[in-house]
C-alpha positions in Angstrom: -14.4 -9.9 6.8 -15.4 -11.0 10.4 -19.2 -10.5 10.6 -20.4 -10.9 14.4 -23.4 -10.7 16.8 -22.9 -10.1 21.2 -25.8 -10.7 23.2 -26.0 -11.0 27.1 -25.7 -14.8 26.3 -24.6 -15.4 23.1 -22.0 -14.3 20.6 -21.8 -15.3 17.0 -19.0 -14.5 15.3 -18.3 -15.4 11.3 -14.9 -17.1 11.6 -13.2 -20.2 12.6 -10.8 -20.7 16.0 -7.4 -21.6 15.4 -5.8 -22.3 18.5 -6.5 -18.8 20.6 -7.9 -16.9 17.5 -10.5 -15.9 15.3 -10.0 -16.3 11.8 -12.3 -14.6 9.8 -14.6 -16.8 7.6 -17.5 -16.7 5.2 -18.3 -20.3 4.8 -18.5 -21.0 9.2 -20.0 -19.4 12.2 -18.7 -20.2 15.5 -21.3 -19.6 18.5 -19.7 -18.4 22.1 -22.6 -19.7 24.9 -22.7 -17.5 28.3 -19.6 -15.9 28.1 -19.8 -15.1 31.4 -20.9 -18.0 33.1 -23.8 -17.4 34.1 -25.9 -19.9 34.4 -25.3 -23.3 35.5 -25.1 -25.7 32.4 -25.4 -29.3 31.9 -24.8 -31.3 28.5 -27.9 -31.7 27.5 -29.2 -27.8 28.0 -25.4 -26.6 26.1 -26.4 -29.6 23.4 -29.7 -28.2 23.0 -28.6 -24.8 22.7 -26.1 -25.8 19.9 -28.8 -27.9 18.0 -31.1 -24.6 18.0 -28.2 -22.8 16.7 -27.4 -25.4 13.9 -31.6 -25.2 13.5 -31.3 -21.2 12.9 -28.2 -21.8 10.5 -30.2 -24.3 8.0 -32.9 -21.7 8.3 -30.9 -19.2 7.5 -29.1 -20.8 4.5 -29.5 -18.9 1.2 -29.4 -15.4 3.5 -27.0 -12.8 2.8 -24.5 -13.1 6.0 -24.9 -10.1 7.5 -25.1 -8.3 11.3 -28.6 -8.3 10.9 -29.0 -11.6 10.1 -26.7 -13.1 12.9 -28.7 -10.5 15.5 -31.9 -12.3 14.7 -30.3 -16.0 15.3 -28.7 -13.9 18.3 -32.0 -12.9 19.4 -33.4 -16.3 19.2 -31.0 -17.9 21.1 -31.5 -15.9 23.7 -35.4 -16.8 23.9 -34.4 -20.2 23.5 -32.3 -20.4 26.6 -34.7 -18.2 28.8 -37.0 -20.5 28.0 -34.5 -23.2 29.1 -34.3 -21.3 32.3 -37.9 -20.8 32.6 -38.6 -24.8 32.2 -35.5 -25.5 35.2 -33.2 -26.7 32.8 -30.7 -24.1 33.9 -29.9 -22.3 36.8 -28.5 -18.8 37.5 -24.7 -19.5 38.8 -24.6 -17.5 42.2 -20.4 -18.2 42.2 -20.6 -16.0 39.1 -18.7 -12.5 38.8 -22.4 -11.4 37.0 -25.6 -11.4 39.6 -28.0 -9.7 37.5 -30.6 -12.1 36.8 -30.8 -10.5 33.3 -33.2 -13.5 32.9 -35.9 -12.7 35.4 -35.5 -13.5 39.1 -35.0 -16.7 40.3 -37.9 -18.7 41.4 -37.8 -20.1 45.0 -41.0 -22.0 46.1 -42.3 -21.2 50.0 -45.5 -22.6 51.4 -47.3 -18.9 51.3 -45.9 -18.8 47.4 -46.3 -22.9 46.7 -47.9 -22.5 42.8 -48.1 -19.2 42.5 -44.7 -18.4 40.3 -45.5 -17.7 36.9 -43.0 -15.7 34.4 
């Protein structure tokens, strides 16, 4: 049975991909990060991303695999990369289709506003 969770930024779904589908799968999770591009990634915010997720699935062992369970790790992904975004280790992607800053508004520092950003 394919067990999933959909967040703005991240979808979890309990199955494996073989070649352009999902087969459903008890034994491994597959993680979808910013489906819709967007934010502006490099390979060491995507890696960290993936190491909190493989973090959250060791923590999670022994758990029954449930919606609830992969909404929480959901959840906490999405922290985790606002928090990314909060640190300037990603960007919002202004080509993307999706301008919603779903994140909080970008920060853009000005000499009346030097120091004064906070989130």
């Amino acid at each position: 049975m394919l067990v999933k969770s959909t967040t703005r930024h991240i979808r979890i779904f309990s199955a494996e991909v073989q070649g352009n589908e999902l087969v459903p799968s008890d034994k491994v999770l597959t993680l979808d990060v910013d489906p819709d591009n967007e934010f502006n990634w490099s390979e060491e915010s995507l890696q960290k991303v993936y190491q909190q997720f493989d973090h959250l699935v060791e923590s999670y062992s022994g758990e029954d695999l449930s919606e609830y369970n992969l909404r929480r790790m959901g959840s906490e992904l999405e922290h985790f990369i606002r928090s990314l975004l909060q640190a300037g280790e990603l960007t919002y992607n202004l080509n993307s289709r999706v301008l919603n800053y779903s994140m909080g508004l970008p920060k853009q520092e000005s000499p009346e506003t030097e120091g004064k950003w906070t989130l």
